[in-house]
C-alpha positions as CSV (number, residue, x, y, z in Angstrom):
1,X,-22.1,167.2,-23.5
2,X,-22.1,170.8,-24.9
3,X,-23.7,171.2,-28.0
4,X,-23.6,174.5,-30.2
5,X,-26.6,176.6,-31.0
6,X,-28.5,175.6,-34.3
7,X,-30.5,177.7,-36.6
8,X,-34.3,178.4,-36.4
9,X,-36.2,175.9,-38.3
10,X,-38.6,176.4,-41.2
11,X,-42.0,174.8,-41.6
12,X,-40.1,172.3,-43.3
13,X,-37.5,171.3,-40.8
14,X,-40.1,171.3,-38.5
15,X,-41.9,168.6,-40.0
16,X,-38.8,166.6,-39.9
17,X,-38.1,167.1,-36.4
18,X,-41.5,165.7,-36.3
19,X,-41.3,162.9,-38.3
20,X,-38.2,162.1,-36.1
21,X,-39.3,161.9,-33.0
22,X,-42.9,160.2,-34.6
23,X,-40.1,157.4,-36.0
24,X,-38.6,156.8,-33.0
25,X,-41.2,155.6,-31.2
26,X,-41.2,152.7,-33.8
27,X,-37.7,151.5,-32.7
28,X,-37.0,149.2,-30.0
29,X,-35.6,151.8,-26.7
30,X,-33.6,150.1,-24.4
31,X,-36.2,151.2,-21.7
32,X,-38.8,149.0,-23.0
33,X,-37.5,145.8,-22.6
34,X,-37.0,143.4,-19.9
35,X,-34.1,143.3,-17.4
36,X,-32.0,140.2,-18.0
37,X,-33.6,137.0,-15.3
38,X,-33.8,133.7,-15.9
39,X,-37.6,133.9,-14.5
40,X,-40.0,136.7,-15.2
41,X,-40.5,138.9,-12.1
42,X,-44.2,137.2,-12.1
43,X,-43.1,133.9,-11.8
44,X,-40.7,134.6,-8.1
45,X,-41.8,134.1,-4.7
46,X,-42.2,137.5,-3.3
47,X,-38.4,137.9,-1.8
48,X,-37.2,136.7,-4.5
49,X,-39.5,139.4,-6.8
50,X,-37.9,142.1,-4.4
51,X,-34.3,140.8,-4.6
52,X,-34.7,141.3,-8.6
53,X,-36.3,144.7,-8.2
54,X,-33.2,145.9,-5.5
55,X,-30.5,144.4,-8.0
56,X,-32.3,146.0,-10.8
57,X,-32.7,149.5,-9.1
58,X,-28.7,149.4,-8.5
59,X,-28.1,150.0,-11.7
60,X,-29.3,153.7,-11.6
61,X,-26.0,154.1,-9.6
62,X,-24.2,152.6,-12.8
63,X,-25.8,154.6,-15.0
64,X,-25.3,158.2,-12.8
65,X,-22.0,157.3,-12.8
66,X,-21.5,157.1,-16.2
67,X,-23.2,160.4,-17.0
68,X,-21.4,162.2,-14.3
69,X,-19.6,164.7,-15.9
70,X,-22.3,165.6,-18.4
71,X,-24.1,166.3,-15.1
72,X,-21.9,168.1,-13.8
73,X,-21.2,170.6,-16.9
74,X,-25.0,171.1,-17.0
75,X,-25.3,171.9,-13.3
76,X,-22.3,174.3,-13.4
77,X,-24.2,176.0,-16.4
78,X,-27.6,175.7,-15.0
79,X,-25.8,177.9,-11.5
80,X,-23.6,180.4,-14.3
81,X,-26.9,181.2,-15.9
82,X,-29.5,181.7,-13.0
83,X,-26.5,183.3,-10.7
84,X,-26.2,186.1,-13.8
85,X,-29.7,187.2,-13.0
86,X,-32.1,187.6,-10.1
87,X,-35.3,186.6,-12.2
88,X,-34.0,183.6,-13.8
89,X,-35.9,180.3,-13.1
90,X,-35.2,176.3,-13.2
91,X,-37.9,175.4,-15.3
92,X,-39.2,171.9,-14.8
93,X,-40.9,169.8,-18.2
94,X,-42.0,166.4,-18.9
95,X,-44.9,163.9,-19.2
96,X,-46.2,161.3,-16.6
97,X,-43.7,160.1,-14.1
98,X,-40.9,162.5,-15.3
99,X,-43.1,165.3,-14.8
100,X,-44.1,164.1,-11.4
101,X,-40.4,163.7,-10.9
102,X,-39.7,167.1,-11.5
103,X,-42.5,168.8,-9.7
104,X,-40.7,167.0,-6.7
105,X,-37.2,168.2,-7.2
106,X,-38.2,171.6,-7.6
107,X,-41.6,172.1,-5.5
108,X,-39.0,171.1,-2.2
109,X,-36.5,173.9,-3.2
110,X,-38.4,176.7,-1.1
111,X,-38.5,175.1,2.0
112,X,-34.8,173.4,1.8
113,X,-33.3,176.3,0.3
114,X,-35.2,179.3,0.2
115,X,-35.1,179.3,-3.3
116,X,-37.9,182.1,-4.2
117,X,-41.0,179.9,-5.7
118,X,-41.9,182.9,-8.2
119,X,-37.9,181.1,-9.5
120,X,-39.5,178.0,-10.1
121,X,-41.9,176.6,-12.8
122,X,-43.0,173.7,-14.4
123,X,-44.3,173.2,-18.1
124,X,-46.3,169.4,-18.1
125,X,-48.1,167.8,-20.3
126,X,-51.4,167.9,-20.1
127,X,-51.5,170.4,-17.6
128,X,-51.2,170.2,-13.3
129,X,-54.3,168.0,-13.0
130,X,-52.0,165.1,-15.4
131,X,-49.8,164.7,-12.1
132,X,-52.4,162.6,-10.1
133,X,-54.4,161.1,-13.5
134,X,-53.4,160.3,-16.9
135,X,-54.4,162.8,-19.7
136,X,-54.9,161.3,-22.7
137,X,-52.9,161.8,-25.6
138,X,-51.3,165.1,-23.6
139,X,-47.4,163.6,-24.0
140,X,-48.3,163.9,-27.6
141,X,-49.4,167.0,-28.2
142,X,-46.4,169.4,-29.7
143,X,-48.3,172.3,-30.1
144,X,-49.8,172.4,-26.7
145,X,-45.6,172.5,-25.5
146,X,-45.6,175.3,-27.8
147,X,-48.0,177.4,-26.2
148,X,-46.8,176.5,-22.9
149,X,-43.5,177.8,-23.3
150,X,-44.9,181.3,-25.1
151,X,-47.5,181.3,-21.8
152,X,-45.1,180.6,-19.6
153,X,-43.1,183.9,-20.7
154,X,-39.3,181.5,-21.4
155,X,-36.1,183.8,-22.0
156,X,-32.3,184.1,-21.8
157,X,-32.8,184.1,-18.2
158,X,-33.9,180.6,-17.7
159,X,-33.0,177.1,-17.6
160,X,-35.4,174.4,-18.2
161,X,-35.0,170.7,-18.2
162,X,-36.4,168.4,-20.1
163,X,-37.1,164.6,-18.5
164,X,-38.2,161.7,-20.7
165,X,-37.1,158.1,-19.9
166,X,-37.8,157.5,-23.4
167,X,-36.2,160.3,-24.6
168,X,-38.6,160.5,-27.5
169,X,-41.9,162.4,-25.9
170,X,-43.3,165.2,-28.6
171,X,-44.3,167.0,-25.9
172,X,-41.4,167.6,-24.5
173,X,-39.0,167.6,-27.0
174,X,-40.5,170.4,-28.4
175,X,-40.6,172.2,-25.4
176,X,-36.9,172.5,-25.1
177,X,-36.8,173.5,-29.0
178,X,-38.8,176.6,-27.9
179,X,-37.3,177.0,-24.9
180,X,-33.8,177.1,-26.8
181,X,-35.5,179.6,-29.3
182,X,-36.4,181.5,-26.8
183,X,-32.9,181.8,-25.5
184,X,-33.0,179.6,-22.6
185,X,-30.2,177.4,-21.2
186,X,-31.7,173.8,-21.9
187,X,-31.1,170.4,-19.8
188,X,-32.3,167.2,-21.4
189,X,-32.4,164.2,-19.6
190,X,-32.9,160.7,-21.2
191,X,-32.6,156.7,-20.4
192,X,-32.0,156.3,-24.3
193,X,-29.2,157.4,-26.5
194,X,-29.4,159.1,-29.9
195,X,-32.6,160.6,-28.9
196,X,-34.4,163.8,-30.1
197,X,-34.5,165.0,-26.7
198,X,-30.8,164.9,-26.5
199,X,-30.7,166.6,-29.4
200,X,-32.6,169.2,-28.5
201,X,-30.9,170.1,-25.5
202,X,-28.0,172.1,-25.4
203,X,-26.7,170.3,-22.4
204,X,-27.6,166.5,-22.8
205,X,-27.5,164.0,-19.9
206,X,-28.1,160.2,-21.1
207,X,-29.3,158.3,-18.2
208,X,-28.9,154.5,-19.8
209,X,-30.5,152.3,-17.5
210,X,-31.3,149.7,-20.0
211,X,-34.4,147.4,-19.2
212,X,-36.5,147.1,-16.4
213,X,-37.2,144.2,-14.1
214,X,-41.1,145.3,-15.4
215,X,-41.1,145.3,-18.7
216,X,-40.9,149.4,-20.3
217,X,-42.4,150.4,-16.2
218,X,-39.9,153.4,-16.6
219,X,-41.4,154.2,-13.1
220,X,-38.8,152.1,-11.8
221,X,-34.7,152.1,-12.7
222,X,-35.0,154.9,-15.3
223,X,-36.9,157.1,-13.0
224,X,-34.9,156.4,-10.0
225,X,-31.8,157.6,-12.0
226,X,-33.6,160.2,-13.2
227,X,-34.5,161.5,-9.8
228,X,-31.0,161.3,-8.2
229,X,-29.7,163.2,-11.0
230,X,-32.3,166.5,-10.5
231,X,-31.3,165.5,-6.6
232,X,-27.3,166.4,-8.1
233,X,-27.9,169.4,-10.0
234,X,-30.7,171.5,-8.2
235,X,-28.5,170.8,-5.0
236,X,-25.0,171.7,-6.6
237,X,-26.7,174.7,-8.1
238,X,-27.8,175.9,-4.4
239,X,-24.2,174.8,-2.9
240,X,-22.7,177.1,-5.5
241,X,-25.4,179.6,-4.5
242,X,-24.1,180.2,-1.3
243,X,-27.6,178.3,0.4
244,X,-25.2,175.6,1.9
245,X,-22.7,176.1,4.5
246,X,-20.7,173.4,6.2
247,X,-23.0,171.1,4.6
248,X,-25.7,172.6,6.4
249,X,-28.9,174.5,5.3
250,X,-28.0,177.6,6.1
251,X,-31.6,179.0,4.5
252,X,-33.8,176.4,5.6
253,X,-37.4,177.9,6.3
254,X,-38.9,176.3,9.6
255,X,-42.2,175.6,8.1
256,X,-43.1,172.9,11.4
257,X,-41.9,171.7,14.6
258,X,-39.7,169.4,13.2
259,X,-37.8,171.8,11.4
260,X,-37.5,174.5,13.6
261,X,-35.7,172.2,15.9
262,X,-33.8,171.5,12.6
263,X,-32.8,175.2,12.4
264,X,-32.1,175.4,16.4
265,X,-29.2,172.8,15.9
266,X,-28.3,174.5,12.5
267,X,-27.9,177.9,14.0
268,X,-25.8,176.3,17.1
269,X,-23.4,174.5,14.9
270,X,-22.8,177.8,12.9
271,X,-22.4,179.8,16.1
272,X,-25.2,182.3,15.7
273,X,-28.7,182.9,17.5
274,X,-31.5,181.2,16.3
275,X,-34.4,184.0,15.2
276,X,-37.6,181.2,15.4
């Protein structure tokens, strides 16, 4: 869904976007309760524990489905922006998991694509050392997001998305308000509806993966869905790119063994001599 630009915010406003996203995190998110069992996940024999968990996963299928052509109108957005420009980036932001998340989907888009890694960033909370450790308090912190985005140098050329199963995080919430300030195109992904962060975002995905077979472990079903859908748009924005041909990867770097015997069949199927 498409929203339109909104004005700047005053001091004010701002303390009300605050307060919002403060009273959120009072209400009851889908994400934090449990999955629907007749027996706690604790209380099952071990196959049984992984039969709930594989039934419960499933439903990040449901849930993509759902959202698909929200994803879709932000991936074909995402590609119309950084296809204008030759400096744009896909900007990666979030706390914890979704942060992890993101540093996946775009730390692989170099060697799979060739996507130049000076066109790739990532704004986390609490800094690069939070993705193996928690940092305390960092998801909170709004005005460390606002001097990320002003160090990080965001403009009209960028796209940045937002993850947060809860879809409440201050941290990143207020990243994609500066971001969108700041002129960039802005993705916001979230397991819960009427959200800030889907407010924020001028493109908003909701994810709504309800509750979890481990009560509010968003590690699980919401980040799962949320994986799969950076998965859909970072590779539709390379198939519209021209980086996939035949449903091959046409700009795969050979960076071992394995996938420079990867590149040999690549280069066969497409009829053309392999250079490693």
């Amino acid at each position: 869904m498409k929203k339109t630009n909104t004005p700047q915010k005053d001091d004010a406003q701002k303390d009300d976007a605050d307060k919002t996203v403060t009273d959120a995190s009072s209400k009851t998110l889908a994400t934090e309760i449990m999955a629907a069992s007749p027996v706690p996940i604790d209380k099952l024999s071990p196959h049984a524990a992984l039969a709930m968990m594989l039934d419960n996963q499933a439903g990040a299928i449901t849930a993509l489905t759902s959202a698909l052509d929200q994803i879709e109108t932000a991936g074909m957005a995402a590609y119309k922006r950084l296809s204008g420009s030759d400096m744009g980036r896909l900007i990666y932001t979030g706390a914890g998991t979704s942060a992890r998340i993101g540093v996946q989907d775009g730390a692989e888009l170099f060697p799979t694509f060739n996507w130049p890694r000076e066109r790739v960033g990532f704004v986390i909370a609490g800094g690069h050392n939070a993705l193996l450790r928690a940092v305390e308090n960092a998801e909170d912190d709004s005005i460390a997001a606002t001097k990320e985005v002003e160090k990080s140098a965001i403009g009209r050329d960028d796209v940045v998305i937002g993850l947060a199963a809860s879809g409440i995080t201050p941290f990143t919430c207020h990243v994609l308000q500066q971001a969108r300030k700041a002129g960039a195109l802005t993705i916001g992904i979230a397991n819960n509806a009427n959200t800030p962060l889907l407010d924020e975002a001028e493109y908003a995905i909701l994810l709504a993966t309800g509750g979890e077979a481990i009560a509010g472990s968003t590690r699980l079903k919401a980040g799962t869905a949320q994986k799969i859908c950076l998965n859909m748009i970072s590779n539709l924005i390379m198939v519209q790119m021209g980086f996939v041909k035949d449903g091959l990867m046409v700009k795969m770097v050979p960076t071992n063994a394995k996938l420079r015997a990867r590149k040999k069949l690549i280069d066969a199927a497409l009829g053309r001599a392999s250079k490693s």
